[in-house]
C-alpha positions as CSV (number, residue, x, y, z in Angstrom):
1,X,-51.4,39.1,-57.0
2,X,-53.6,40.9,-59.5
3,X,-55.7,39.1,-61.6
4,X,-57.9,40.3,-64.5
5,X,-61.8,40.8,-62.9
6,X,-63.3,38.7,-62.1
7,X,-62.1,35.6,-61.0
8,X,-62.8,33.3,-58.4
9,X,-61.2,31.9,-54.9
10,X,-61.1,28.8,-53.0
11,X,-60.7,29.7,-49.2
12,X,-59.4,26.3,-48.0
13,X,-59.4,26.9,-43.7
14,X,-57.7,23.7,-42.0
15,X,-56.8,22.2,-38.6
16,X,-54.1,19.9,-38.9
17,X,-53.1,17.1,-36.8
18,X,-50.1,15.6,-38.3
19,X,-47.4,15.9,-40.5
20,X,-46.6,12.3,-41.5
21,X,-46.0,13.1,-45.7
22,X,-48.6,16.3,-45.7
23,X,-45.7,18.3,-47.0
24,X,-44.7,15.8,-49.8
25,X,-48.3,15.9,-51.0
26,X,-49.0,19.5,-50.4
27,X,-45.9,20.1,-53.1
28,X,-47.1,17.5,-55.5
29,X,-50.5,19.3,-55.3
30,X,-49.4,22.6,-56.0
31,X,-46.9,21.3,-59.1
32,X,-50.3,19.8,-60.2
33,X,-52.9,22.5,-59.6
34,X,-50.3,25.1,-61.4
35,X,-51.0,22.9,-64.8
36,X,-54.8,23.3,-64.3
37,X,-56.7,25.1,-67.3
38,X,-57.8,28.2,-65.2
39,X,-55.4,28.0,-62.2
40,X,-54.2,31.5,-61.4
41,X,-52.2,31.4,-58.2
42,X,-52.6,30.2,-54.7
43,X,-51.5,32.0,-51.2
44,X,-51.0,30.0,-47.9
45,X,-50.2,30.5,-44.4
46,X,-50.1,28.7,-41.5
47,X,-49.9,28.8,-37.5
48,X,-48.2,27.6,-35.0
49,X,-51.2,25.6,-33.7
50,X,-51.6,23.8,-37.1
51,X,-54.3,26.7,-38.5
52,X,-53.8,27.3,-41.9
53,X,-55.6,28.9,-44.9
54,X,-55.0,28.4,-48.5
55,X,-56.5,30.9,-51.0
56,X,-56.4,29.3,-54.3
57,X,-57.5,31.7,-57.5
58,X,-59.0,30.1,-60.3
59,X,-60.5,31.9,-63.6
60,X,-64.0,30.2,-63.4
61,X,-66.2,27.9,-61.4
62,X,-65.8,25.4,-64.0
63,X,-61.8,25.3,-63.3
64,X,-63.0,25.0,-59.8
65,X,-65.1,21.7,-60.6
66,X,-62.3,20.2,-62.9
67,X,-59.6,20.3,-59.9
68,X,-61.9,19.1,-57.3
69,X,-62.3,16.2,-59.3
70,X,-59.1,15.8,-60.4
71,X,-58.3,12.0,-59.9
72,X,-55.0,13.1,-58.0
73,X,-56.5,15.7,-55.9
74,X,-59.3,13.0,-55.1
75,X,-56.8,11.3,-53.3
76,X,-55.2,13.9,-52.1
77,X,-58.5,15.1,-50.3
78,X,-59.5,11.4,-49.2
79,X,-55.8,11.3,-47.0
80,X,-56.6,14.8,-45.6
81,X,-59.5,13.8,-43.9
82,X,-58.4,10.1,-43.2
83,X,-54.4,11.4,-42.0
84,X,-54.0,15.1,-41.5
85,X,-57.0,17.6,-41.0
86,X,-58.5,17.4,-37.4
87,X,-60.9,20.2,-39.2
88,X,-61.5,21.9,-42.6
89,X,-63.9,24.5,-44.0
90,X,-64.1,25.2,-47.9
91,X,-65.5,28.7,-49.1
92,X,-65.8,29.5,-53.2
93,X,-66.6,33.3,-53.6
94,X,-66.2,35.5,-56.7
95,X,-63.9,38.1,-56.7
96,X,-65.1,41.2,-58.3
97,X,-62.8,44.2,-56.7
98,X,-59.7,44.3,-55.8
99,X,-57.2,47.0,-54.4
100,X,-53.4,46.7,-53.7
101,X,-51.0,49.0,-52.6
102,X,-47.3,48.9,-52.6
């Protein structure tokens, strides 16, 4: 994914512990995030052994802000850490190079 320079990502590292509607929200989340002023894309991966990370790209730290305080996504973040994240990290950098090939 190229974006124009530069932009910003959310490194979102998890543990999870259950599944019990994760996926449900994790959708609804995405659908949500996608119709975010600044929202730019989003790459995810995740283990066997319930690691995952989730690189959101956003246009500006202002973006950033609005969707962590999105009322939805406020919700969404109080039933990770009550339901389904044994673990999480959360790292905001600014992306200022980027290289692809292929």
């Amino acid at each position: 994914m190229k974006y124009e320079l530069p932009y910003y990502a959310v490194i979102f590292s998890s543990l999870r512990n259950k599944e019990d509607g994760y996926q449900e929200m994790a959708l609804e989340m995405l659908k949500l995030a996608e119709q975010q002023p600044g929202f730019l894309g989003v790459e995810s991966v995740r283990g066997q052994d319930g690691f995952g990370i989730t690189v959101s790209y956003w246009s500006s730290l202002e973006a950033i802000d609005r969707w962590k305080a999105h009322p939805s996504h406020v919700i969404a973040q109080e039933l990770g850490k009550e339901k389904w994240y044994e673990e999480y990290g959360i790292r905001v950098c600014r992306v200022e190079r980027q290289s692809f090939f292929g």
